[in-house]
C-alpha positions as CSV (number, residue, x, y, z in Angstrom):
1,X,92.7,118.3,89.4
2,X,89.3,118.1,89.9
3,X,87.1,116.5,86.9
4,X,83.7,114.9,86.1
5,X,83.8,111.1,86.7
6,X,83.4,108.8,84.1
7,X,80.9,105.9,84.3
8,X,83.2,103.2,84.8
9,X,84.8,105.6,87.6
10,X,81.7,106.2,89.4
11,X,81.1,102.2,89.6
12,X,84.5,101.5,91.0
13,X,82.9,103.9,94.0
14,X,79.9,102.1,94.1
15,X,81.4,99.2,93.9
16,X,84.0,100.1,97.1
17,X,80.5,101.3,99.3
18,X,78.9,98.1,98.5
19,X,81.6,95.4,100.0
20,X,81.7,98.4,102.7
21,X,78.3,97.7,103.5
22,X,78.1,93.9,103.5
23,X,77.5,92.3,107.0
24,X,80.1,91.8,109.1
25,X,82.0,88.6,108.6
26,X,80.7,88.9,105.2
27,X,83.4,89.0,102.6
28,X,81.8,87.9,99.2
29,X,83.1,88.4,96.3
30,X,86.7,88.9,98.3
31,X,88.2,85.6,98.6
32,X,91.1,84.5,96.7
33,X,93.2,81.5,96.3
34,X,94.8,81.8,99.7
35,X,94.5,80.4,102.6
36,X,94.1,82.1,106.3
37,X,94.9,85.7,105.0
38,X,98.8,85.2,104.5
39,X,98.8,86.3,100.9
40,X,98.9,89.3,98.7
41,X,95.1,89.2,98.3
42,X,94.7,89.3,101.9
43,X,91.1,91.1,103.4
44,X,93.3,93.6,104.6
45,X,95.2,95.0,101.6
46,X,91.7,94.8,99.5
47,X,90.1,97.1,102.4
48,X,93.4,99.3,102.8
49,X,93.5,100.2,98.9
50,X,90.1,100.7,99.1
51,X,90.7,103.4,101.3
52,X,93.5,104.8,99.4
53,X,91.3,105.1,96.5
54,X,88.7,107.1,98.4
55,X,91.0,109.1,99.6
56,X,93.0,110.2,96.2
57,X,89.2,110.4,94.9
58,X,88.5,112.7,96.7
59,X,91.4,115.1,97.3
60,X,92.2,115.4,93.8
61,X,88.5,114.5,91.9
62,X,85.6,115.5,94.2
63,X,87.1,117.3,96.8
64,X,83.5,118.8,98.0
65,X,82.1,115.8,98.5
66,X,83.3,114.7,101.7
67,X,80.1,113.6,102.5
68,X,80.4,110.6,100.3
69,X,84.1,109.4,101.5
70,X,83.4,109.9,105.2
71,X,81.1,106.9,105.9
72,X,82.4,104.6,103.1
73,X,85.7,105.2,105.1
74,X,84.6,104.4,108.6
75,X,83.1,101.2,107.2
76,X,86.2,100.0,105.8
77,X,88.2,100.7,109.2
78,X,85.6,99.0,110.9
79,X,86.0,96.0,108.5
80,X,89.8,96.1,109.0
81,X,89.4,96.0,112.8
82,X,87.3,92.2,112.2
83,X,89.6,89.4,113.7
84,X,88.6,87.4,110.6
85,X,91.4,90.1,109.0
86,X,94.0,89.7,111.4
87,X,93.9,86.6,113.6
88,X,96.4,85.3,110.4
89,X,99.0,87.0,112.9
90,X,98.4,84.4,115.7
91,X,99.6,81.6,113.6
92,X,102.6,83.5,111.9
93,X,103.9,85.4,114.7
94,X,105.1,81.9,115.6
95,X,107.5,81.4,112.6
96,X,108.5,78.2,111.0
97,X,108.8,79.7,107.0
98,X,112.4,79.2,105.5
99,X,112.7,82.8,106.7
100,X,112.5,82.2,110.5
101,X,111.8,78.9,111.7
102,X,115.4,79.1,113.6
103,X,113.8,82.1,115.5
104,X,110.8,79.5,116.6
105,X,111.7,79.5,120.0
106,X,112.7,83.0,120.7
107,X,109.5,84.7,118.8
108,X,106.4,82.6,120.4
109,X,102.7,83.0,119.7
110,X,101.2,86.8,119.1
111,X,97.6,87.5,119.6
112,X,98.5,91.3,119.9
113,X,98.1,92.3,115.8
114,X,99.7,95.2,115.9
115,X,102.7,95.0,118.6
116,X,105.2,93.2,117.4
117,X,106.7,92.9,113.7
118,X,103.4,92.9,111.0
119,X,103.6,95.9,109.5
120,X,101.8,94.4,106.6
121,X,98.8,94.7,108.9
122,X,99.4,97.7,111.6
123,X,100.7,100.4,109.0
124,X,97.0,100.1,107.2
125,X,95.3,100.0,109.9
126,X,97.4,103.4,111.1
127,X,97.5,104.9,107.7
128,X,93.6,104.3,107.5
129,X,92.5,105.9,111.0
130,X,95.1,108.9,110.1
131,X,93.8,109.5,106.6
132,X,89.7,109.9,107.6
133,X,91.0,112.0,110.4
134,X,93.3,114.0,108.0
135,X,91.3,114.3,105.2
136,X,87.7,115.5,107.1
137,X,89.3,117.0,110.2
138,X,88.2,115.0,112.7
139,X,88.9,113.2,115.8
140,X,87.5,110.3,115.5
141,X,90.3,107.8,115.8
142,X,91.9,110.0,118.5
143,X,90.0,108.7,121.0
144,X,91.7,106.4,123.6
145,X,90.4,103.1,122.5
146,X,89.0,104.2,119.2
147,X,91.4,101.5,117.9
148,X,90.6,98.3,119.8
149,X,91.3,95.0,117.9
150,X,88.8,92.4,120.6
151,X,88.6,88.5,120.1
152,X,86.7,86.1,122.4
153,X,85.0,82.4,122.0
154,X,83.0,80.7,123.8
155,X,84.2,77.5,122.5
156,X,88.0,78.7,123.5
157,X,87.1,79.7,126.7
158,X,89.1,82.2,129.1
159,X,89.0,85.9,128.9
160,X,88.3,88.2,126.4
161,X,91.2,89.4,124.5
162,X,91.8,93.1,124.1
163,X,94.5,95.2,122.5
164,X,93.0,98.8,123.0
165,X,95.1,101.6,120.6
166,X,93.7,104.8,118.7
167,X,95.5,106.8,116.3
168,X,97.9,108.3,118.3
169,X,99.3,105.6,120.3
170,X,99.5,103.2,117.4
171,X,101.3,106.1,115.2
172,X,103.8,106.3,118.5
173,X,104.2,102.5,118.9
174,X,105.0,101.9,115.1
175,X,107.3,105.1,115.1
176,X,109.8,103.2,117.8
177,X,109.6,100.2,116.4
178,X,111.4,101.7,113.0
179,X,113.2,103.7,115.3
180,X,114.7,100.0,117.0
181,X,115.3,98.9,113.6
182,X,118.1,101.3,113.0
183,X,115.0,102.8,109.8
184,X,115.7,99.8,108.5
185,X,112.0,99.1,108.5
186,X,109.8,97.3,110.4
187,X,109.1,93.3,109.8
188,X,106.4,91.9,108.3
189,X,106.4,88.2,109.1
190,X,109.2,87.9,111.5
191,X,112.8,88.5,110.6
192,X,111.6,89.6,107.0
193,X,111.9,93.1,106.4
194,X,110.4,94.1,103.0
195,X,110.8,97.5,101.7
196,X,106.9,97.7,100.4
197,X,105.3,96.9,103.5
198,X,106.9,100.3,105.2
199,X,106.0,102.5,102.7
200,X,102.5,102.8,104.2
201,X,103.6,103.4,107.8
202,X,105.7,106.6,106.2
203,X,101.9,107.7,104.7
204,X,100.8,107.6,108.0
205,X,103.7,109.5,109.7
206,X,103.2,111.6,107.2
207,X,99.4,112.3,107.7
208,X,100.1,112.4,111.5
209,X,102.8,114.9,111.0
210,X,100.2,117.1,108.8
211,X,97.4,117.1,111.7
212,X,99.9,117.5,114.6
213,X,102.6,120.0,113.5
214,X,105.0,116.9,113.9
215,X,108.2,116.3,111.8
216,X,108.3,112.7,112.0
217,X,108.1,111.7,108.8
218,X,111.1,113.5,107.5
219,X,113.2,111.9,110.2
220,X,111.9,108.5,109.4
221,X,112.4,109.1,105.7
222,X,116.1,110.6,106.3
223,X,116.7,107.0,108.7
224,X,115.4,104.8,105.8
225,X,117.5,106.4,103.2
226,X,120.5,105.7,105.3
227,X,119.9,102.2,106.7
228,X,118.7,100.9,103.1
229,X,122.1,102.7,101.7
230,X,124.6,99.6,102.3
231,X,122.0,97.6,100.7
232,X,120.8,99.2,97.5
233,X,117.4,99.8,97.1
234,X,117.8,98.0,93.2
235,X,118.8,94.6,92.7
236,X,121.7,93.9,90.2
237,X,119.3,93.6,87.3
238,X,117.7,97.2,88.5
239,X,114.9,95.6,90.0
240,X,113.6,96.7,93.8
241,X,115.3,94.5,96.2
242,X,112.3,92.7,97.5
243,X,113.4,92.4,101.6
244,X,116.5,92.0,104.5
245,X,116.1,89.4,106.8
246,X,117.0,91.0,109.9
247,X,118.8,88.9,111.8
248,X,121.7,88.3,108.9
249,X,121.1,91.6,107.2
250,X,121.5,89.6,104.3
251,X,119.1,91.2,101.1
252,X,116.9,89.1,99.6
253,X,116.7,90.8,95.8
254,X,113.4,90.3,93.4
255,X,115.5,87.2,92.0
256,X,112.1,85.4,90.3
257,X,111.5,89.1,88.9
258,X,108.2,89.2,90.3
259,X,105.8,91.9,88.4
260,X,104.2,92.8,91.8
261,X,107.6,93.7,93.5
262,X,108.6,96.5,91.3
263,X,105.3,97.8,90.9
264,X,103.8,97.9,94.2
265,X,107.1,99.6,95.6
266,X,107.3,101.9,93.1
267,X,103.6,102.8,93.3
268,X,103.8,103.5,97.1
269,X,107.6,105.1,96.9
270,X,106.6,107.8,94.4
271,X,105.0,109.4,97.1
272,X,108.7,110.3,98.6
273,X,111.0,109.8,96.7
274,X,109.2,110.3,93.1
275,X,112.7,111.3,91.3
276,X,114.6,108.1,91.8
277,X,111.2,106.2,91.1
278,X,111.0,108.1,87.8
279,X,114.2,107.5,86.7
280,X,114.0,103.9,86.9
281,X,110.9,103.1,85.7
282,X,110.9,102.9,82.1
283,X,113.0,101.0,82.2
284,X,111.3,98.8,84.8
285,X,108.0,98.8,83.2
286,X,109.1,98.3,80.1
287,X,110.1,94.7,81.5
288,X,106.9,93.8,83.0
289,X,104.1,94.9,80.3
290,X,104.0,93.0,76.7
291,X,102.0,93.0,73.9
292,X,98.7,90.6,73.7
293,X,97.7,88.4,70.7
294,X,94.9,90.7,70.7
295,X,97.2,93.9,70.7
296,X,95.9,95.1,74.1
297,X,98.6,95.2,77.3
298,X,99.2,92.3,79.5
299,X,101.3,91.4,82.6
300,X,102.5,87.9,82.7
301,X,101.2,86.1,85.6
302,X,104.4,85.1,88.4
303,X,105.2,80.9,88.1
304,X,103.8,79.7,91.2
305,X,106.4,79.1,94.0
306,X,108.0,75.8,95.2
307,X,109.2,76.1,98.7
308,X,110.1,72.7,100.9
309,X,108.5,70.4,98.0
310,X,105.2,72.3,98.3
311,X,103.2,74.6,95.4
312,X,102.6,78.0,96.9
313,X,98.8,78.8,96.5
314,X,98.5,82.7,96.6
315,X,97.3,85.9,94.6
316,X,100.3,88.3,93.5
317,X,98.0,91.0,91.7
318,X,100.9,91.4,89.1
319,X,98.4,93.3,86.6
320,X,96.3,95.1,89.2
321,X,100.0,96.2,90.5
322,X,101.3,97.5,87.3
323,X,97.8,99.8,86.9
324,X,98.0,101.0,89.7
325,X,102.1,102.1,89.1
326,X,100.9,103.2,85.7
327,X,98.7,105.6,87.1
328,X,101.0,107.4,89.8
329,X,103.5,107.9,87.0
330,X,101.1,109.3,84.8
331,X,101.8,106.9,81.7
332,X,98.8,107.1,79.9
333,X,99.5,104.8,77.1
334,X,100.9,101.7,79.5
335,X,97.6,102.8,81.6
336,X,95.5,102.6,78.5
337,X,96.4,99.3,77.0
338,X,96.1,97.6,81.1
339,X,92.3,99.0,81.4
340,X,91.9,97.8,77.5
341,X,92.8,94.3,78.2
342,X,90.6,94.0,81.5
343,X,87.4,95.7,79.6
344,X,88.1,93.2,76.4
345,X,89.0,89.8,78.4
346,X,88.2,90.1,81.9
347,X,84.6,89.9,82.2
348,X,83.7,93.5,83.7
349,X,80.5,93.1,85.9
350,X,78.2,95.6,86.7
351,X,76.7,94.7,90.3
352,X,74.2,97.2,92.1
353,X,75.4,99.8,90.6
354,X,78.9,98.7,90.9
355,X,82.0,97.9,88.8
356,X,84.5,95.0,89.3
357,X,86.0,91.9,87.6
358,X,85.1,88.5,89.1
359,X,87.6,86.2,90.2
360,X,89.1,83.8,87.2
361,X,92.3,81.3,88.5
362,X,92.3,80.2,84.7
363,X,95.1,81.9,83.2
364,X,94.7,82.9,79.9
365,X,92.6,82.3,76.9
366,X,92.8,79.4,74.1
367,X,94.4,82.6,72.0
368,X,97.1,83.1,75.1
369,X,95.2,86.1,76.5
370,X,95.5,86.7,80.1
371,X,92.6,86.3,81.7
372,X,92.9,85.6,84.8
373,X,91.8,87.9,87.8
374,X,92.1,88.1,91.5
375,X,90.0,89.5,94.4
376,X,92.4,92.2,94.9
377,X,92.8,93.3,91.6
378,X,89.7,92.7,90.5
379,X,87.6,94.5,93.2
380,X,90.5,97.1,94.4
381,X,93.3,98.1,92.1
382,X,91.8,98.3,88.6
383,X,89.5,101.2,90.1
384,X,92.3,102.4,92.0
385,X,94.1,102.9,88.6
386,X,91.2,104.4,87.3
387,X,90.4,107.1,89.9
388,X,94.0,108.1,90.7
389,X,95.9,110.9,89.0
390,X,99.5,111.4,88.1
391,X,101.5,111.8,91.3
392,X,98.2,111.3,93.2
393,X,100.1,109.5,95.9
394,X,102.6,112.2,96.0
395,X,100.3,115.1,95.5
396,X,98.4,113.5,99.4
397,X,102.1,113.7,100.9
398,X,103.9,116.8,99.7
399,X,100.7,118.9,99.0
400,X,99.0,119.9,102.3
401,X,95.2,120.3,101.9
402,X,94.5,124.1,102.4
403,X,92.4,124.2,105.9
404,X,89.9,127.4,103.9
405,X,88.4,124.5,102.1
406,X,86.7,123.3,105.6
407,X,84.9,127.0,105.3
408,X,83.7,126.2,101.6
409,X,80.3,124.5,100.5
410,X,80.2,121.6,100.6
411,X,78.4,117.9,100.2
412,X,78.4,116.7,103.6
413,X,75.8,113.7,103.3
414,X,75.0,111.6,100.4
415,X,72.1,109.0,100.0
416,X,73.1,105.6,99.1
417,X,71.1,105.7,95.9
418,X,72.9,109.5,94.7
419,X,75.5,109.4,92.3
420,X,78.0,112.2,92.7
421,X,80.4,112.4,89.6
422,X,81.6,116.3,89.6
423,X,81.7,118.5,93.7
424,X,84.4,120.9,93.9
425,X,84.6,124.6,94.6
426,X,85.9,127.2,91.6
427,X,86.3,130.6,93.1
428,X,84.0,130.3,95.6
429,X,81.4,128.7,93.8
430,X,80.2,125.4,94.2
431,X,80.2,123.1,90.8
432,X,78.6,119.5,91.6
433,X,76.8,117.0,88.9
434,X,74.5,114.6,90.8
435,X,72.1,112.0,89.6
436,X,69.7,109.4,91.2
437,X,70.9,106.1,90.9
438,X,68.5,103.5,89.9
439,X,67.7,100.6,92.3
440,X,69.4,101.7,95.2
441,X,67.4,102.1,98.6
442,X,67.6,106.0,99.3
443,X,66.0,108.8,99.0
444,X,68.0,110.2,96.9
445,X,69.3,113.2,98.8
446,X,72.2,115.0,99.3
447,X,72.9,117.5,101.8
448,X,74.7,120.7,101.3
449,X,76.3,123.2,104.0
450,X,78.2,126.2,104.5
451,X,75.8,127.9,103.0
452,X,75.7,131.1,105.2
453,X,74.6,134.2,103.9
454,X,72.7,134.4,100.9
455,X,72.8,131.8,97.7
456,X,71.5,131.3,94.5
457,X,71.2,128.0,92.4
458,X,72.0,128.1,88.7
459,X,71.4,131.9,89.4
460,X,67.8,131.4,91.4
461,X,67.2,132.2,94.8
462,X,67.5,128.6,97.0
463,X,64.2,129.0,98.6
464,X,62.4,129.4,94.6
465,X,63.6,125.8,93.7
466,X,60.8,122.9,93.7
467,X,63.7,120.3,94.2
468,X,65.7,122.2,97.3
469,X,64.4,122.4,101.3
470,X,66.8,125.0,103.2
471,X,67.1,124.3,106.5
472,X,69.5,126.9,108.3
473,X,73.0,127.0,106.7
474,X,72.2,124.1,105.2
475,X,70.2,122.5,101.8
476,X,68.8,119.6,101.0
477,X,68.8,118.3,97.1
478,X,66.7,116.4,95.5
479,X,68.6,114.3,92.8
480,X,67.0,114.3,89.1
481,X,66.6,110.8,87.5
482,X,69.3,112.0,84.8
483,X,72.6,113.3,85.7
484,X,72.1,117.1,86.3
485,X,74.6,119.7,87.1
486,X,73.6,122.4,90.0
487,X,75.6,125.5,90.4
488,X,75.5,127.3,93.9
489,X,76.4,130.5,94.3
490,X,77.3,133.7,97.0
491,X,74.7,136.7,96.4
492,X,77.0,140.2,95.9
């Protein structure tokens, strides 16, 4: 399902490669209401939906264009990898929550992120490395080490700390861990096993099935069917069961009826098991989504939570959730009226070139409509909802990307300042729509290869252009000011 991006699409992608590009340590415009990464609007899930975004962007949008996902990709791993993302881990590996703090003693201080429990931090960084190597066919994250998560101060003293992994090893490691769990799933925080948090470690055996050969995946699926059988994946009201805590198996259900529970797992679990998912969620939705006094559709924020006398200060992305559900079921009208209400009463920004909605903690309007946004949905999941397609999530797991396609033209480097809103191949000719994009640094370039043999642009010879330099098997195009489409085509 390729197509030509919209505006408001192609600054979603801008908007991704600029927070991609800020400095390291450098997380404007990404904070939320939370404290020390423990929430919902975490650095970690804004930089893993990111990536997901890219990634259904580009196989189902711009699949010629991997020259535009690669780097934004490997930036966003990089960023993922900062200990400002994951040193949360130290602290809660340790317990104390109503959840655990009778396994105080027995769990004890983590610095290792990824080895014990935290899935809500090692499947992204596991489904990210394997989708960049998946979708451009490369190494990258294969190599031993590739996937090192470092901390050191001098103030602290001691040793540097390092927990060296790559894609492979962290794939295996995660694998045993759901293994030990009887599939059950692996913890988040510890003892608290949430049915959300695992659906991204199945994307990644998934992907790592689809470069190796492996079957993993269907094993791991077949295990989790099973274990979460004596549970009941729906709650009594036919709502997701939220978690088990592992120790009592007892279920936790969604008994606040949290928007963000039922829509985040259903977003993710279409990808596997996309008939129950269907057949559950109109009725789901049609709990979560209500008309606004303005006649656009709204998500009512989630009452704060009072745990131990204490206010819980955190970002549940309840709307951001629900578009992003609304778009890998394909419901166009729910879909509509979400992007409506943003666009009308969430202040959409344009910043170099990119799209978002700043944060707002006040929650609705003198009229009553919601206006309140978060980081994570205002940076992240309204663009995901925008660039994905029905099923996108299940079209990535079920739909293996043909390997000819690595023997096609393609765009395999993109300027900064270029604009690419239409790259895909159409019986062996390449379609792409470019544009230079105003106040960028660049120089406004894009490069072009697999060109062997002999090819014509809209039906001239390559070396006639003004605005093309071949060089080998490869072109280089100079973008027009004004959105142009090229067409590149084999000679008989």
């Amino acid at each position: 399902m390729s197509t030509t991006l919209t505006a408001e699409q192609l600054g979603h992608l801008r908007h991704f490669d600029n927070l991609s590009r800020q400095l390291p340590n450098d997380w404007s415009l990404m904070q939320g209401k939370g404290t020390n990464q423990e929430d919902f609007g975490g650095y970690r899930f804004q930089l893993a939906y990111m990536a997901y975004a890219l990634a259904l962007t580009h196989r189902h949008r711009l699949p010629a264009a991997p020259g535009l996902f690669q780097p934004i990709m490997q930036r966003l791993i990089d960023k993922i990898m900062h200990p400002e993302v994951w040193m949360y881990w130290r602290d809660v590996s340790r317990g104390g929550s109503v959840y655990n703090a009778h396994l105080v003693d027995e769990v004890g201080e983590q610095w290792d992120p990824v080895v014990r429990d935290n899935i809500m931090y090692s499947a992204y960084v596991q489904s990210m490395a394997l989708l960049h190597d998946y979708l451009f066919d490369s190494d990258r994250y294969a190599a031993e080490g590739s996937l090192t998560f470092g901390y050191w101060s001098f103030f602290w003293g001691g040793e540097p700390r390092e927990f060296p992994y790559d894609r492979n090893s962290l794939n295996e490691h995660i694998y045993w861990q759901m293994v030990g769990s009887g599939y059950l799933g692996v913890a988040c925080e510890p003892n608290c096993v949430f049915q959300i948090c695992n659906q991204p470690a199945i994307l990644g055996f998934r992907l790592h099935d689809l470069i190796t050969g492996g079957r993993r995946a269907e094993e791991v699926v077949a295990g989790y069917e099973q274990a979460w059988r004596d549970f009941g994946r729906l709650d009594e009201t036919g709502r997701y069961n939220m978690m088990v805590l592992r120790d009592s198996q007892r279920v936790l259900p969604n008994a606040r009826q949290l928007a963000w529970v039922d829509a985040w797992c259903g977003a993710l679990m279409n990808m596997w098991n996309r008939d129950f998912v269907r057949a559950n969620y109109p009725r789901q939705v049609a709990n979560l989504v209500h008309r606004s006094p303005a006649g656009t559709l709204s998500v009512a924020a989630s009452a704060p939570q009072e745990v131990m006398g204490q206010t819980v200060v955190s970002d549940t992305c309840d709307f951001g959730w629900v578009a992003a559900w609304a778009s890998e079921m394909g419901d166009e009208p729910t879909l509509r009226g979400l992007l409506d209400h943003v666009d009308q009463f969430m202040n959409p920004t344009w910043r170099d070139g990119g799209l978002y909605y700043p944060r707002n903690d006040t929650k609705a309007d003198p009229d009553g409509n919601r206006v309140e946004m978060e980081p994570m949905t205002g940076n992240v999941l309204i663009g995901y909802a925008r660039l994905n397609v029905p099923d996108g999530l299940w079209g990535l797991y079920n739909q293996p990307w043909d390997r000819s396609r690595l023997a096609e033209p393609a765009l395999t480097a993109v300027d900064r300042n270029v604009d690419v809103s239409r790259a895909e191949v159409v019986d062996g000719v390449l379609h792409t729509r470019l544009r230079r994009a105003p106040g960028l640094p660049g120089d406004g370039t894009v490069t072009i290869s697999r060109l062997t043999g002999r090819w014509t642009v809209d039906d001239q010879p390559l070396d006639s252009s003004d605005f093309l330099r071949v060089d080998g098997d490869n072109v280089v195009l100079r973008c027009p000011d004004e959105a142009r489409t090229f067409t590149f085509r084999r000679e008989p």
